[in-house]
C-alpha positions as CSV (number, residue, x, y, z in Angstrom):
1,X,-19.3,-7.7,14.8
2,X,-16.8,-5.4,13.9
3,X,-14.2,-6.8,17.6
4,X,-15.3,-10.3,16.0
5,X,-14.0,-9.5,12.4
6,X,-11.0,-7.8,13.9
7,X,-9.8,-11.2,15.8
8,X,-9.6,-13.2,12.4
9,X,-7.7,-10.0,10.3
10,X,-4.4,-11.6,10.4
11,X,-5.7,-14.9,9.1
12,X,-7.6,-13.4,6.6
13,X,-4.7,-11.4,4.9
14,X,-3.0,-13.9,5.9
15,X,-4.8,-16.5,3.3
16,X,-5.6,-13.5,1.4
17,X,-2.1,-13.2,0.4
18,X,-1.1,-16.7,-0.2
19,X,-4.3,-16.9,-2.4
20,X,-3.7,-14.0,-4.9
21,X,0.0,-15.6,-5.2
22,X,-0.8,-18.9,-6.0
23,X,-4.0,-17.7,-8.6
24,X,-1.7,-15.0,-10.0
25,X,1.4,-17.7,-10.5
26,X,-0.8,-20.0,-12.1
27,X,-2.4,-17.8,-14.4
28,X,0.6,-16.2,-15.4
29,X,2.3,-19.4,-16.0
30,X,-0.6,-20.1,-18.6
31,X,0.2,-16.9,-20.0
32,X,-2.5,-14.9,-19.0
33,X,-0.8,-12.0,-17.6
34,X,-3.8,-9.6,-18.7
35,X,-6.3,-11.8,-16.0
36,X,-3.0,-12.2,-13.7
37,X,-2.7,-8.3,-13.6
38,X,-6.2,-7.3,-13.1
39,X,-6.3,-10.3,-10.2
40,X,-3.6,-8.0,-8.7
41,X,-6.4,-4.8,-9.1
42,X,-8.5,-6.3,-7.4
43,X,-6.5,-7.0,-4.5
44,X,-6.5,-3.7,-3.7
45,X,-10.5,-2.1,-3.3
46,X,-10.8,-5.7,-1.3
47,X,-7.9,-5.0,0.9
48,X,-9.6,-1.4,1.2
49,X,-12.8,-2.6,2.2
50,X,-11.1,-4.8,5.2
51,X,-9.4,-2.1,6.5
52,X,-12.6,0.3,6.4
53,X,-14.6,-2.2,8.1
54,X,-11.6,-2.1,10.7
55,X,-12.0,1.9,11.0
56,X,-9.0,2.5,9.8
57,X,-8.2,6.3,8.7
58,X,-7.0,6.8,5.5
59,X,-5.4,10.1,4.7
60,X,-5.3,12.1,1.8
61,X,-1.8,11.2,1.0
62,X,-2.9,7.3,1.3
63,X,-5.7,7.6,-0.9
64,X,-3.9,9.0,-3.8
65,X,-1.1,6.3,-3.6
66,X,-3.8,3.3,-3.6
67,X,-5.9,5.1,-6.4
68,X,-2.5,5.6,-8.5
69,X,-1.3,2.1,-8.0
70,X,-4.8,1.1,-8.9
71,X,-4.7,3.1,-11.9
72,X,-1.5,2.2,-13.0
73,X,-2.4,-2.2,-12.7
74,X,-5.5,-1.1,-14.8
75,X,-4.0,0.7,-17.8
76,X,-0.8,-1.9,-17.3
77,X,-2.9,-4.7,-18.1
78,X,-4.4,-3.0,-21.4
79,X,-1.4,-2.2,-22.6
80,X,-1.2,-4.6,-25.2
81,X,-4.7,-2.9,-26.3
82,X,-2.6,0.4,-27.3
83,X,0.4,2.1,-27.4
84,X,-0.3,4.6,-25.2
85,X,-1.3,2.5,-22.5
86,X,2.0,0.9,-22.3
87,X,3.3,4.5,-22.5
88,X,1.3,5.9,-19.2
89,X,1.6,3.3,-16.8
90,X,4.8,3.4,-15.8
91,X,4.4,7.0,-15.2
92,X,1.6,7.1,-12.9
93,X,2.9,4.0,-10.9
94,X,5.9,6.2,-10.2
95,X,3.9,9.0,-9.2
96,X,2.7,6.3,-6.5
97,X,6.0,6.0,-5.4
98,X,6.8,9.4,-5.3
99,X,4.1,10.0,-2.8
100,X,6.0,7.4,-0.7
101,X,8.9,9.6,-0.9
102,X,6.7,12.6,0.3
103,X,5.4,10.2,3.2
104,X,9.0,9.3,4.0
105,X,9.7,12.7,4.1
106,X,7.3,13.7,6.7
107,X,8.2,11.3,9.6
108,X,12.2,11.2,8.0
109,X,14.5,11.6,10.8
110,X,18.3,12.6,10.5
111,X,20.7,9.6,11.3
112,X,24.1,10.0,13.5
113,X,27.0,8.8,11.4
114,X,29.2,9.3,14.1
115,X,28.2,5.6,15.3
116,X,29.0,2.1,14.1
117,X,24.5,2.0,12.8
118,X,25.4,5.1,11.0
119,X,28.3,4.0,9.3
120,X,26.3,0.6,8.8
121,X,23.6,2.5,7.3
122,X,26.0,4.3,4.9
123,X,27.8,1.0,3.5
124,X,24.4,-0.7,3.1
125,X,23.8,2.7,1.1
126,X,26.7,2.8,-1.0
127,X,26.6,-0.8,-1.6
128,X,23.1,-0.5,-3.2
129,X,23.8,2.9,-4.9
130,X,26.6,0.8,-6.5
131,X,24.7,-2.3,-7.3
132,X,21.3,0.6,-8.8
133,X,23.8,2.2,-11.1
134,X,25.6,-0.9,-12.5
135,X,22.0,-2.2,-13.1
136,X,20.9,1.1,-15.1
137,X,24.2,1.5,-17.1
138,X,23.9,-2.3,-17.9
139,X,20.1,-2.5,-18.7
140,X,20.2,1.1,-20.4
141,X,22.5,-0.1,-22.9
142,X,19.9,-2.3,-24.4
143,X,17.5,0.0,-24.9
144,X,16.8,2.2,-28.1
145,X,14.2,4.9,-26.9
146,X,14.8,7.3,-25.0
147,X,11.4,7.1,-23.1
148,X,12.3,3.9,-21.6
149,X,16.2,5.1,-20.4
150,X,14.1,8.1,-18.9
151,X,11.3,5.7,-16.8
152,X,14.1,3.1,-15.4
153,X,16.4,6.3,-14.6
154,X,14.1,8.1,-12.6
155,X,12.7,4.8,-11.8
156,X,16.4,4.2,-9.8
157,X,16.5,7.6,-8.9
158,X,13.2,7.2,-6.5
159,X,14.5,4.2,-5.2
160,X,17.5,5.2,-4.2
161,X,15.5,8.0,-2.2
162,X,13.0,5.5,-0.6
163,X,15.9,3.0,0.4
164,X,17.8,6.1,2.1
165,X,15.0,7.4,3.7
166,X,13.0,4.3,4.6
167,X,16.1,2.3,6.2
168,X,17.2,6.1,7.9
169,X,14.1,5.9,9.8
170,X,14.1,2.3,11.1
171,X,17.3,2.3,11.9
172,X,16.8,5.7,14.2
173,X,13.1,4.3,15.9
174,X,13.2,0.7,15.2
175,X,9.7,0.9,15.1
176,X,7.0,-1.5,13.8
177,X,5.7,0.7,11.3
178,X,9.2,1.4,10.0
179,X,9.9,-1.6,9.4
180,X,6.9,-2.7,7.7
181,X,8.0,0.5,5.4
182,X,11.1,-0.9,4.4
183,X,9.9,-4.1,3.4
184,X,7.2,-2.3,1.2
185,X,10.2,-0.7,-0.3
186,X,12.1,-3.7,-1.2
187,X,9.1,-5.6,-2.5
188,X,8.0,-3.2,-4.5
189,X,11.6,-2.5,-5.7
190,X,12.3,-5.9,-6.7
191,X,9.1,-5.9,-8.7
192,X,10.5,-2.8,-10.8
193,X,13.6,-4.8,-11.5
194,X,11.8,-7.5,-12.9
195,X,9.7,-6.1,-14.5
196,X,12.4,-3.9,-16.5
197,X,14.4,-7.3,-17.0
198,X,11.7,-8.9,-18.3
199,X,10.4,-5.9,-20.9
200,X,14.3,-4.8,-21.7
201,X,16.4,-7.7,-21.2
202,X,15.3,-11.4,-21.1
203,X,11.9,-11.8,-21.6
204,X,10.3,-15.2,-19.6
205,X,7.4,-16.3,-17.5
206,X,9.5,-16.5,-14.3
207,X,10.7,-12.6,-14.1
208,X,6.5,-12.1,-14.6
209,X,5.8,-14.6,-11.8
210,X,8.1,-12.5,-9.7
211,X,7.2,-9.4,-10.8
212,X,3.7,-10.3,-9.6
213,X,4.9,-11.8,-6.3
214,X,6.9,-8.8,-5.7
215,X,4.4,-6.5,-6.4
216,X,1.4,-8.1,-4.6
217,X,3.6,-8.4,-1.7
218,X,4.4,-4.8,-2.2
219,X,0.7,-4.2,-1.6
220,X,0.3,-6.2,1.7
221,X,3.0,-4.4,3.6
222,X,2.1,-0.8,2.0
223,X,-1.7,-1.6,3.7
224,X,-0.4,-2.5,7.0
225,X,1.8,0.3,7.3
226,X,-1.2,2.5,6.8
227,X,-3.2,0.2,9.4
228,X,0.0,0.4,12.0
229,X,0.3,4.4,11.5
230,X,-3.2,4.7,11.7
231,X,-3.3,3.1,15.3
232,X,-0.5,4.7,16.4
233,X,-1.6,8.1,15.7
234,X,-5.3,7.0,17.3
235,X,-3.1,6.7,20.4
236,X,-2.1,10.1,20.4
């Protein structure tokens, strides 16, 4: 049952994926983001559940990330219920991320500049390090409490780290698992930004539909990085 389930796992996140977009667009574009954020929860203990039935070893590291992010969804979409909800969130979804900076650290491997990928890698670098801190001093300056400055700095500041170390390591092993890493990164990334534009800046219905595709696609490629580094190290 399990090899049969197993043939039909890319179709299912597959449709999986396509079908929490299109539900979470349309809810939010009725303005129900509270519905269209605990939609998003519940994305994650099903995608859970697939990969358990697939065997697939989560470690301890893994488990606090997906119960963070889980967390952080939860107590997001009751913010509007009290303050201090809207207060915590952010904080414990960055705590996800910071694990993913712990996780980069462990398979990070050190990049020769002396060649044209190094050099490469260090213009993409600057280039977004450039593009983070225009987007902080820019957004910063229309905020009044000093809470928020703090969350989006350190919010850049993680960023920055999981863009160095994420791209480092694909560009040195070019592997699979690398690269599903990077686009985790970038999805998840782009979700912070609109998600601070929307709260700090311009508040509309698109920058929540994209935070939510962002972020959902975030979760898809976070879950198969964990299913690919699971394999691989089953090979071992």
């Amino acid at each position: 049952m399990i090899e049969r389930y197993k043939t039909v796992k890319d179709w299912f996140f597959l449709y999986a994926l396509i079908g929490l977009l299109l539900l979470g667009c349309f809810i939010q574009l009725n303005n129900y983001t509270q519905i269209a954020q605990l939609i998003l929860a519940a994305c994650i203990p099903l995608f859970v559940l697939h990969y358990l039935v697939l065997k697939v070893d989560f470690s301890l590291l893994y488990i606090a990330i997906i119960v963070l992010l889980f967390i952080a969804i939860v107590i997001g979409a009751c913010r509007n219920k009290h303050y201090v909800f809207d207060k915590i969130s952010p904080i414990i979804t960055q705590l996800g991320y910071l694990c993913f900076v712990f996780l980069s650290l462990k398979s990070y491997k050190s990049l020769d500049v002396k060649g044209f990928t190094g050099f490469y890698f260090l213009f993409v670098f600057l280039v977004n390090l450039i593009l983070t801190l225009l987007f902080f001093t820019y957004l910063s300056a229309n905020m009044s409490k000093v809470y928020d400055i703090v969350v989006l700095g350190s919010g850049c500041v993680i960023f920055i780290l999981l863009g160095f170390l994420s791209y480092s390591n694909y560009l040195k092993d070019g592997e699979k698992k690398s690269l599903l890493f990077v686009f985790m990164v970038l999805s998840f990334a782009a979700a912070e930004i609109n998600f601070h534009i929307d709260r700090h800046y311009l508040s509309n219905i698109m920058f929540k539909c994209l935070d939510y595709l962002f972020y959902i696609s975030g979760i898809y490629f976070m879950f198969a990085y964990m299913k690919e580094t699971s394999d691989i190290n089953k090979k071992i």
